[in-house]
C-alpha positions in Angstrom: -11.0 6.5 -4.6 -10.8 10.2 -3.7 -8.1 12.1 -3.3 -7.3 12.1 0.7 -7.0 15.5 2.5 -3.4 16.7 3.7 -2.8 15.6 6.6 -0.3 16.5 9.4 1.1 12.9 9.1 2.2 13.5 5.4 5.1 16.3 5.4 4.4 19.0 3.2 5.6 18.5 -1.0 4.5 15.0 -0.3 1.3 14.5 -1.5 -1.0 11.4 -1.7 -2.9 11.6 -4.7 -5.1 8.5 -4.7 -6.0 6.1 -2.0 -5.7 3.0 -3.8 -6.7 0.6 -0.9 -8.2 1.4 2.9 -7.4 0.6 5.6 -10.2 -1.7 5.9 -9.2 -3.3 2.4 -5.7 -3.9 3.3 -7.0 -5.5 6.7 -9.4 -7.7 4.5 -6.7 -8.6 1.9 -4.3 -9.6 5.1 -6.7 -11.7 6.5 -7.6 -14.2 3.6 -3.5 -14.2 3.0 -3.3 -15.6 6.3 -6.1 -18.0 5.6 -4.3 -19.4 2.5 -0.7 -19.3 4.2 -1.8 -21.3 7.6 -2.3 -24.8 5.6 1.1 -24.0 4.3 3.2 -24.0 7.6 3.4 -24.9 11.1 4.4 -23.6 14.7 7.9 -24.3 14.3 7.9 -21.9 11.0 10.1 -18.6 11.6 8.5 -15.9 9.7 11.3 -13.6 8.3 10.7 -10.1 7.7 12.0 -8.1 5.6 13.0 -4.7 7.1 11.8 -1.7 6.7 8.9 -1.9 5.2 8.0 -5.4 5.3 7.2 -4.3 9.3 3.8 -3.3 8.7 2.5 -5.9 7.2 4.6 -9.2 8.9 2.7 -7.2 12.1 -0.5 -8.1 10.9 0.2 -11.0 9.1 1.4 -12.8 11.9 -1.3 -11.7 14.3 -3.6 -12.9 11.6 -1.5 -16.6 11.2 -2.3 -16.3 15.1 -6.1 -16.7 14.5 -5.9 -18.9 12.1 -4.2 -21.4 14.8 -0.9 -20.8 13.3 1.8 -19.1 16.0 5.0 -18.7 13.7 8.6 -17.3 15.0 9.9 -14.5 14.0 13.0 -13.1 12.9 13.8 -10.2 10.6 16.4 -9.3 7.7 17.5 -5.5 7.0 17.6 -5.1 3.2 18.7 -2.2 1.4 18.1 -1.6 -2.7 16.5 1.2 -3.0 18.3 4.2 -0.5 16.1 6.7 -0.7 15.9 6.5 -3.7 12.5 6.2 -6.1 14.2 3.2 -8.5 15.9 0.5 -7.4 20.4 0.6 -6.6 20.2 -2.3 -8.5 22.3 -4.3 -5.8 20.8 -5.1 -2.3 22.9 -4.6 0.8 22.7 -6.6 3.8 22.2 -4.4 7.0 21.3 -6.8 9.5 21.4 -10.3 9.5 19.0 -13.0 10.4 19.5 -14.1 14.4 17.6 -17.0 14.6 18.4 -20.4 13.7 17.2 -21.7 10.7 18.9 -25.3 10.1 15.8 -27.8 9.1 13.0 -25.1 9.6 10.3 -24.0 7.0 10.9 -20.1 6.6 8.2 -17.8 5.6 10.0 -14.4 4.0 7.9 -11.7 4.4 7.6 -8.2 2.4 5.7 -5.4 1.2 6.1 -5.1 -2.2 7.5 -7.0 -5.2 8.6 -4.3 -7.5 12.5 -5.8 -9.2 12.4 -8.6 -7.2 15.8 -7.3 -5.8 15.2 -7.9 -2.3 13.1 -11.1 -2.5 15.5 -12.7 -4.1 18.2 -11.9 -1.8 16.0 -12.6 0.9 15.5 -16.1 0.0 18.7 -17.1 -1.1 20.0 -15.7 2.6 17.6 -18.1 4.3 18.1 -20.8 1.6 22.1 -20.4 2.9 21.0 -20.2 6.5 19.6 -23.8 6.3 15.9 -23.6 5.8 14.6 -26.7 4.6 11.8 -24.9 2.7 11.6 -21.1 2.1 7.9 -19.1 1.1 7.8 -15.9 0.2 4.9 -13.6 1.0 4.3 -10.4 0.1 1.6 -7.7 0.2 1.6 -5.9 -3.1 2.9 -7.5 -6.7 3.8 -4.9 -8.6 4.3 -5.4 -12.5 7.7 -5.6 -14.3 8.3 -5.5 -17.7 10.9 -8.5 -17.6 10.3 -11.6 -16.1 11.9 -11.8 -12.3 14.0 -14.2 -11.1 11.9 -15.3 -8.6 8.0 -15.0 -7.7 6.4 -14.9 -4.4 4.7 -17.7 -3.0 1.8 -16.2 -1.8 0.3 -12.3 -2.3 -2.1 -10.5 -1.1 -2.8 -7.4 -4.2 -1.9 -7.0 -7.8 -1.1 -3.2 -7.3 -0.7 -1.3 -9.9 3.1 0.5 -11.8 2.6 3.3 -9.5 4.3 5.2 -6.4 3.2 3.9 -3.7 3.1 5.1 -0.1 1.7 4.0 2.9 1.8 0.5 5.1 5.1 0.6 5.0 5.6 1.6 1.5 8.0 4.9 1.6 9.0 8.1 0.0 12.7 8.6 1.2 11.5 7.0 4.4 8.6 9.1 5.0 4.9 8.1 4.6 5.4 4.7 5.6 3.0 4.7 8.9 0.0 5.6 6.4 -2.6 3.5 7.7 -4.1 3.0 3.9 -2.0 2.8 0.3 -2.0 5.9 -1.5 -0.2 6.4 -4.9 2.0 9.9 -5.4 2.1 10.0 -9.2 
């Protein structure tokens, strides 16, 4: 796709080089996530999200479950690996803990990129250890890896490609996330 224009959203020295996927796209993509997902799980399902930028996306997959006749709870983890950084700490930190209940419930982890597999993998096994008799994962972009992770989502929603991304959530030392497409810096 073309290059975007600067805009005031994107500070200046950050610059989007490609939009890899509208808007429109990601909307689409969210949609027939949700559509596979629904089958999957039920009310009493407590969709865990994966904070920060698993935000964007458990928004609007959730509100998609909702059409689909699915209406999940929802509870959120605050993961760090990464800093600010552009490569991974290699260890995750836990920020904020789950508050819900999970003893006997189905969990749903939800984030927006699979990149080391870090945070996924922390994720689960922190819902695993909170009780959940079955834990999915769910994420919106796969990116590739040249090792085999320790764990692989359940369900997602692209194949992106080994580049920077920005954008629905995706971040460059916590900017750019609010981009309503995904753009690639490099």
């Amino acid at each position: 796709m073309r290059r975007p224009a600067m805009t005031k959203a994107e500070p200046a020295g950050l610059e989007v080089r490609e939009i890899l996927l509208t808007e429109a796209q990601i909307a689409e993509k969210v949609a027939g996530l949700a559509r596979a997902i629904a089958p999957r799980i039920d009310d009493d399902t407590v969709a865990v999200c994966l904070l920060t930028g698993g935000l964007w996306f458990a928004a609007d997959l959730t509100r998609a479950l909702a059409r689909e006749g699915r209406h999940v709870r929802f509870d959120a983890l605050w993961l760090a690996s990464y800093g600010d950084e552009r490569a991974s700490l290699g260890r995750c930190e836990v920020r904020a803990d789950l508050q819900r209940p999970l003893a006997g419930r189905r969990a749903l982890v939800i984030d927006d990129v699979f990149d080391t597999g870090l945070s996924l993998s922390e994720a689960h096994r922190l819902v695993r250890d909170a009780g959940a008799a079955e834990v999915l994962t769910c994420v919106f972009a796969t990116k590739p890896w040249p090792k085999p992770r320790a764990i692989q989502p359940d369900f997602s929603a692209w194949d992106a490609p080994a580049r920077f991304l920005v954008g629905y959530g995706m971040d460059a030392a916590g900017a750019l996330r609010g981009l309503p497409y995904i753009g690639a810096m490099d």
